[in-house]
C-alpha positions in Angstrom: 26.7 46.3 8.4 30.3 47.1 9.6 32.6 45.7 11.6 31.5 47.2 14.8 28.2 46.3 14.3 28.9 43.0 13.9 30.6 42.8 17.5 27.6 44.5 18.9 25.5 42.0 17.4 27.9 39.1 18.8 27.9 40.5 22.0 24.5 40.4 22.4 24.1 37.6 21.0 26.5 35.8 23.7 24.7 37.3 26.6 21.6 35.8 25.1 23.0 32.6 25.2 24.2 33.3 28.6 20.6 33.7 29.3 19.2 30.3 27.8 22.5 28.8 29.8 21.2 29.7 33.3 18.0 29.2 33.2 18.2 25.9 30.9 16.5 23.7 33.6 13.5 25.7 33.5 13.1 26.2 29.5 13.6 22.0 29.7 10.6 21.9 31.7 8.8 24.1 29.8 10.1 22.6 26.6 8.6 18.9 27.7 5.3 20.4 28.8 5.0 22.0 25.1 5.9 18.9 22.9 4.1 16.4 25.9 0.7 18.5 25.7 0.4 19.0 22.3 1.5 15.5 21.1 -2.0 14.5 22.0 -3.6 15.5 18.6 -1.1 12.9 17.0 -1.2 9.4 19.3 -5.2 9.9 20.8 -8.2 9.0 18.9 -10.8 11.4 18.5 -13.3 10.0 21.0 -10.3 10.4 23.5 -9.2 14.2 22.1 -12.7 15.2 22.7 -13.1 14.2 26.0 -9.9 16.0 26.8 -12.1 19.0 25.8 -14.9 18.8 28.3 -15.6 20.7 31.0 -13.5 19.1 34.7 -11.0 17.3 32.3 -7.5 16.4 33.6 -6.1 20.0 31.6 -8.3 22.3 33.4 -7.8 20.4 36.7 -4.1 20.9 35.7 -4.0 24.0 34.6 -6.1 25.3 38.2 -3.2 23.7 40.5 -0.7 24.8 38.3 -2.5 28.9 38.7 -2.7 27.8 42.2 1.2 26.5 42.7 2.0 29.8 41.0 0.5 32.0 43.3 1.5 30.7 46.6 5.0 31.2 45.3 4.6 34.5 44.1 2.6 35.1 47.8 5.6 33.9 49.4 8.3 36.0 47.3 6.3 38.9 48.1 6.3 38.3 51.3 10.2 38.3 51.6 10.3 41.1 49.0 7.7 43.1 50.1 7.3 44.0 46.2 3.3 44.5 45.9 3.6 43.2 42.1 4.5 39.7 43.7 1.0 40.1 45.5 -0.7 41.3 42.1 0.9 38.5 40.2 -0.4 35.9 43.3 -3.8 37.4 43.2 -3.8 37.1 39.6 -2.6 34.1 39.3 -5.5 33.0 42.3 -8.1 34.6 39.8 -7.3 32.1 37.1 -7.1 29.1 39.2 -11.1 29.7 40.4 -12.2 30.9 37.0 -10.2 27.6 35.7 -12.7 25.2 37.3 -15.7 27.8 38.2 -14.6 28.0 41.9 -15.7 24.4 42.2 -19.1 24.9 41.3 -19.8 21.8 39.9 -18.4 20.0 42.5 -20.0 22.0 45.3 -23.6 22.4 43.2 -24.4 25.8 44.1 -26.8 27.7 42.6 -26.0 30.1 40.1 -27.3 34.0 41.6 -30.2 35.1 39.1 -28.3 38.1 38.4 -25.2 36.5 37.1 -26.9 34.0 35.4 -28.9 36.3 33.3 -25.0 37.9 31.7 -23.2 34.7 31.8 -23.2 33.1 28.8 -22.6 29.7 30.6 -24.9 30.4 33.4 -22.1 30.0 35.9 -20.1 32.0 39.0 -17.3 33.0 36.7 -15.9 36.3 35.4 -14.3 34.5 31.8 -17.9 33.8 30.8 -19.8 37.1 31.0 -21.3 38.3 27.8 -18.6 41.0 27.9 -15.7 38.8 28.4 -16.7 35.4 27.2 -15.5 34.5 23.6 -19.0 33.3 22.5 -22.3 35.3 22.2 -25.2 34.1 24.4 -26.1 31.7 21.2 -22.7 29.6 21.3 -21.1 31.3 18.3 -17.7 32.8 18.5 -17.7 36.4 18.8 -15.9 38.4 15.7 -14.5 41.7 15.2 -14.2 44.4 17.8 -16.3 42.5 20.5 -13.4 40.4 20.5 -11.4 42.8 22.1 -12.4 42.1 25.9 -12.6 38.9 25.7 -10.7 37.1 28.4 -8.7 34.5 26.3 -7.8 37.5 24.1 -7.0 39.9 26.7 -4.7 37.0 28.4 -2.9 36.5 25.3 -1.9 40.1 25.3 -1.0 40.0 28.9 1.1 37.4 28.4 3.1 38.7 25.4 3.8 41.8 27.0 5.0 40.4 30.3 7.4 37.5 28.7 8.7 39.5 25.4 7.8 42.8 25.6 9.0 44.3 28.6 12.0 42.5 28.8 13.2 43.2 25.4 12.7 46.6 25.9 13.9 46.6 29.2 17.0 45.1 28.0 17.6 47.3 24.9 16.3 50.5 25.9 17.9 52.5 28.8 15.2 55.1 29.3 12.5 52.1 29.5 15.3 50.3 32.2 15.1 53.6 34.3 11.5 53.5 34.5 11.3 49.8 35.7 14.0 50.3 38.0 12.4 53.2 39.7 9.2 51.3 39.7 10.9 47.9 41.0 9.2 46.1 38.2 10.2 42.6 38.1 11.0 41.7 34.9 10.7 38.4 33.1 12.8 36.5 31.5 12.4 36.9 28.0 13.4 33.2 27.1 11.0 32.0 29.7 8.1 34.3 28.2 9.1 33.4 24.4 7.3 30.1 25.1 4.0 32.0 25.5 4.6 33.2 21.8 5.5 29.3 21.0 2.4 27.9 22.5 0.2 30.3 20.9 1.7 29.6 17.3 1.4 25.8 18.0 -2.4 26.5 19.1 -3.2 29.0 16.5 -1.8 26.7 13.5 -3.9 23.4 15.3 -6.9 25.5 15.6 -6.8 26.9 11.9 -5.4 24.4 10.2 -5.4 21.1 11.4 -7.7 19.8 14.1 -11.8 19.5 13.1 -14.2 22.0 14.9 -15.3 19.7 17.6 -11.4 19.3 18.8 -10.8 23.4 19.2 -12.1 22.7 22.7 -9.3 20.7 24.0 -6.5 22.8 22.2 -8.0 25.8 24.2 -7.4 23.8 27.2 -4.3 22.6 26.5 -2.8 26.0 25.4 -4.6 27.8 28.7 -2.5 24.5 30.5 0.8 25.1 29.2 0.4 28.9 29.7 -0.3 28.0 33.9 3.0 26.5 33.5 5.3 29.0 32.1 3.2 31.5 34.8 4.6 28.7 37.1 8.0 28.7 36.0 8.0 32.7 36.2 6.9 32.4 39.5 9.5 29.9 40.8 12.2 31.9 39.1 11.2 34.9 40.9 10.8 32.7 44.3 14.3 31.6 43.7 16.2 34.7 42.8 14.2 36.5 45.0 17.7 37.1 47.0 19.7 38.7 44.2 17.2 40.6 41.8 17.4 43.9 41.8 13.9 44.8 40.6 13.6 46.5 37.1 16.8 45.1 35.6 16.8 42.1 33.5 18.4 39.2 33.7 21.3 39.5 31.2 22.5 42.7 33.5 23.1 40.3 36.1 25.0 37.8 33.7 27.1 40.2 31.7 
């Protein structure tokens, strides 16, 4: 590496910085939510860590207001924006908030339509369990190879990724990719808020393979899907919040150079 590589690299390396400077109240937040959430496995008893893991515990209920919070924000910022991602992001984020506690089915008690209930693997209203999208098989056992593929937790990890790292590192590095977005009006993410999702998952991947017994998997899932509403939450109040000086398609660190 020569000298004027090194500069380059400093450079960039400053406007990252510059980056994590700004938005440091919001990677706080997210931060706390990480260590808070996950610190469970290490001060609760396992009676308690499985409860956590059941169906209407306090993370699903969490994680549903927190997919709700998100979309009314990104509602409202498309509604000053008039940027029809906001409202695909705030139906999205809608989506998960209903699937999150089976649009209050077991609080309202309806009935399950035959039809549905015949392809869902819990027998419930919701899209994540379907035989096609659910992560088990219609015998309880977790699905393997390509079948994988569309599962909804898998297909959310992805989603994630590519919206927090992907597209703005690319976005960032890549001029031709920048032209696209910008023509588009893609709002772009903060790659320091979407790191997190690649965090959380390494937390929950290294608890769910390595540490935690098989009948605590349960309430990592729910605790990862939690943390994951926030950092959706956190995108969605930064784009609420900057609403008045994005310019679509650019990313942050444009704005900050």
């Amino acid at each position: 590496m020569n000298h004027l590589d090194i500069i380059s690299v400093m450079k960039t390396f400053k406007v990252y910085l510059k980056e994590i400077y700004y938005l440091r109240y919001y990677l706080i937040a997210i931060a706390a939510v990480v260590i808070v959430s996950y610190s469970v496995f290490f001060v609760l008893d396992k009676d308690s860590l499985v409860a956590l893991g059941r169906e209407d515990s306090i993370y699903e209920w969490l994680a549903a207001l927190l997919f709700l919070a998100g979309s009314v924000l990104s509602f409202i910022t498309f509604r000053r924006t008039r940027n029809y991602y906001f409202l695909l992001f705030s139906i999205a984020l809608l989506l998960g908030a209903g699937e999150e506690i089976s649009w209050g089915q077991r609080i309202i008690g309806f009935e399950t339509p035959p039809l549905i209930a015949k392809i869902n693997v819990q027998k419930e209203c919701t899209l994540h369990n379907l035989d096609i999208f659910s992560h088990f098989d219609s015998q309880g056992h977790e699905k393997r190879g390509l079948s994988r593929l569309l599962g909804i937790n898998f297909l959310f990890r992805i989603f994630t990724m590519f919206l927090g790292i992907v597209v703005p590192f690319c976005v960032y590095h890549s001029k031709a990719i920048m032209k696209i977005t910008v023509k588009i009006k893609l709002p772009v993410v903060p790659i320091t808020i979407g790191s997190f999702f690649l965090l959380s998952w390494f937390i929950f991947r290294v608890l769910h393979t390595s540490i935690i017994p098989e009948d605590e998997q349960r309430t990592a899932s729910e605790i990862f899907e939690h943390v994951a509403s926030f950092i959706l939450l956190m995108v969605s109040l930064y784009f609420f919040r900057e609403r008045k000086t994005l310019t679509m398609g650019i990313d942050i660190k444009d704005r900050l150079v």
